[in-house]
C-alpha atoms as one frame of an Amber mdcrd trajectory, in Angstrom:
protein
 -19.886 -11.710  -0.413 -20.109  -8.425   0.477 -18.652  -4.703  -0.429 -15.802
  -2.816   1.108 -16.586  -0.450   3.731 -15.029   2.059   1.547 -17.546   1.009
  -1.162 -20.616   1.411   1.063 -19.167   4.833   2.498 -18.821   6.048  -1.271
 -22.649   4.853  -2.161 -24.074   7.044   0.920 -21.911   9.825  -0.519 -23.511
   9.603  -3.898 -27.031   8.944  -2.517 -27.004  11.597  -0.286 -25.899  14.424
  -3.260 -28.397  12.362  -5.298 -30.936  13.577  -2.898 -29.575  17.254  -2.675
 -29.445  17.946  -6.119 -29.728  22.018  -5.555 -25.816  23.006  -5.085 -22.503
  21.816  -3.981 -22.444  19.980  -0.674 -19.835  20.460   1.527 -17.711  17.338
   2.725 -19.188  18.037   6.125 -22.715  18.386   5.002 -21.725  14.731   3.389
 -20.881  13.643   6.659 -23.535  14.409   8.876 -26.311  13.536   6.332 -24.400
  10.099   6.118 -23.222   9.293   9.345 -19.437   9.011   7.439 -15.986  10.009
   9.321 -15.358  13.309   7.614 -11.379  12.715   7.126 -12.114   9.302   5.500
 -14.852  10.813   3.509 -12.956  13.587   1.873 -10.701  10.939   0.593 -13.780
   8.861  -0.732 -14.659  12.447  -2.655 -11.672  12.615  -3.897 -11.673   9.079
  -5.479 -14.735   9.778  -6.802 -14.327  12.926  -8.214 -10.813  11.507  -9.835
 -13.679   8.740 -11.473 -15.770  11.758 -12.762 -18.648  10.971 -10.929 -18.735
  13.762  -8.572 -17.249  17.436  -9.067 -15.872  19.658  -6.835 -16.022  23.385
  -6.372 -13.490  25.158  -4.123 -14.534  28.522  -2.490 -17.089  29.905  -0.159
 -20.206  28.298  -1.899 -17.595  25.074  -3.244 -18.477  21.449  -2.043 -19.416
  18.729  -4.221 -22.309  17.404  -6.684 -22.590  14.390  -9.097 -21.808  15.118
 -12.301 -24.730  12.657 -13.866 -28.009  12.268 -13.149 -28.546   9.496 -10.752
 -30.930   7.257 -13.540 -27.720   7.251 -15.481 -25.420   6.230 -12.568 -24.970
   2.534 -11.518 -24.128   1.450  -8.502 -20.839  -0.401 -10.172 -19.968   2.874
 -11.110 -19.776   3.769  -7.578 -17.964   0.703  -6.682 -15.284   0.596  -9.497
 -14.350   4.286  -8.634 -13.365   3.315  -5.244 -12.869  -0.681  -4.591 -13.256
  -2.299  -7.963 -14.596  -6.390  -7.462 -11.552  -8.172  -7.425 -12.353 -11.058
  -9.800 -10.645 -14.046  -9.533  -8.153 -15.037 -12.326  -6.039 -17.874 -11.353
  -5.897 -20.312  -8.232  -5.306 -18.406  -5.339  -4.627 -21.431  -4.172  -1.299
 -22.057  -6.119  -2.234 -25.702  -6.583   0.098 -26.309  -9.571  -2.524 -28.312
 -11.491  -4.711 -25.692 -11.618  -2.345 -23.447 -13.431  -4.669 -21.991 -17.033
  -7.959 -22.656 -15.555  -9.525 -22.145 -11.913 -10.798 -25.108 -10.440 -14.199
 -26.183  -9.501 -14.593 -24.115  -6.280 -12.788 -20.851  -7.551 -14.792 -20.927
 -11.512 -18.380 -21.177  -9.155 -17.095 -18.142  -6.867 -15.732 -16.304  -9.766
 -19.660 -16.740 -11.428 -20.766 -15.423  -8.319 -18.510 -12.779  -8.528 -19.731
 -12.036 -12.252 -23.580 -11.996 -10.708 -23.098  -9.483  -8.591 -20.791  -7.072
 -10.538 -24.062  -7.617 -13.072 -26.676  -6.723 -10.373 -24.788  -3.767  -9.312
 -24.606  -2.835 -12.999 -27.782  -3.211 -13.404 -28.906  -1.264 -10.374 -28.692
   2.659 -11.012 -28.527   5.509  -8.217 -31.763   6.525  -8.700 -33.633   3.177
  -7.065 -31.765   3.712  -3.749 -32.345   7.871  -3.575 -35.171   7.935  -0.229
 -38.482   9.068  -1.190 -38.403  13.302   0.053 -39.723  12.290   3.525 -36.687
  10.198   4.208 -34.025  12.913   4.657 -33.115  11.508   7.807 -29.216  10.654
   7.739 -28.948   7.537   5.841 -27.264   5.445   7.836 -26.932   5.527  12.121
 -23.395   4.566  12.496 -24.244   2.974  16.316 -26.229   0.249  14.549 -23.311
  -0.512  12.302 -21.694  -3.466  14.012 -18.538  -4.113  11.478 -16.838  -0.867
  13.171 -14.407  -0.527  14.848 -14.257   2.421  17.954 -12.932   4.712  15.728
 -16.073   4.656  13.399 -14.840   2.334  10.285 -13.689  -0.837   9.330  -9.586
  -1.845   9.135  -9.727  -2.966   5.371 -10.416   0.214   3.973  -9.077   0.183
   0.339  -8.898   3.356  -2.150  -6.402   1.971  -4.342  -7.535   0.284  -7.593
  -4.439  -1.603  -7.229  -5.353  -5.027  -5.415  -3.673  -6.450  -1.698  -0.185
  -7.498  -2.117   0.859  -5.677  -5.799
């Protein structure tokens, strides 16, 4: 199991300002420090600033800045704001005796699902901020091999609302 693209774009965002705690970053600024598209990153912001987590200014010193301090920030914070865990309710299987309850196989995965959502929880913002002689950009986007040519993944996902609704 792993997290969305989107997910993992939104935790070097928050990071990143984590680590530049003096003013407002611009979304460019964002981008380069992160190695993040800069169109798919604004919309990341955006999420995240609609999730209170980061704050925007507009104007010639505007850009962004989290709006908590990063002890007090989980990582599911991050997640939720932008690609919430989709946990599994009912058979996705439609198997018709497994309507009320998931089976065997889907009630393990769901607990698996649970773990994580509880590490990430547990995990704030702070623990993954680089110690000050790691302000290299976090991430070198060559070495990432789920993209695609045009720098990110195809299942990019803003929406809280899950596939198919």
């Amino acid at each position: 199991m792993t997290i969305s693209q989107t997910a993992e774009y939104a935790l070097r965002a928050v990071v990143w300002l984590a680590n530049h705690p003096a003013g407002p970053l611009s979304t460019s600024d964002v981008a380069r420090g992160t190695q993040v598209p800069a169109g798919y990153l604004s919309k990341v912001l955006q999420a995240l600033s609609r999730a209170g987590i980061v704050e925007s200014r507009s104007g010639r010193n505007g850009g962004f800045r989290l709006t908590r301090v990063p002890t007090k920030l989980s990582v599911l914070d991050v997640i939720e704001a932008v690609d919430p865990i989709q946990r599994i309710r009912r058979c996705p299987l439609h198997i018709r005796s497994h309507a009320g309850e998931l089976c065997p196989l889907h009630r393990r995965l769901d607990r698996a699902l649970g773990l994580m959502e509880q590490a990430f929880a547990e995990s704030t913002i702070a623990e993954l901020v680089p110690s000050p002689g790691d302000l290299a950009p976090l991430c070198d986007a060559a070495d990432d091999d789920r993209n695609t040519t045009d720098g990110h993944q195809a299942t990019h996902r803003l929406s809280s609302t899950p596939p198919g609704r």
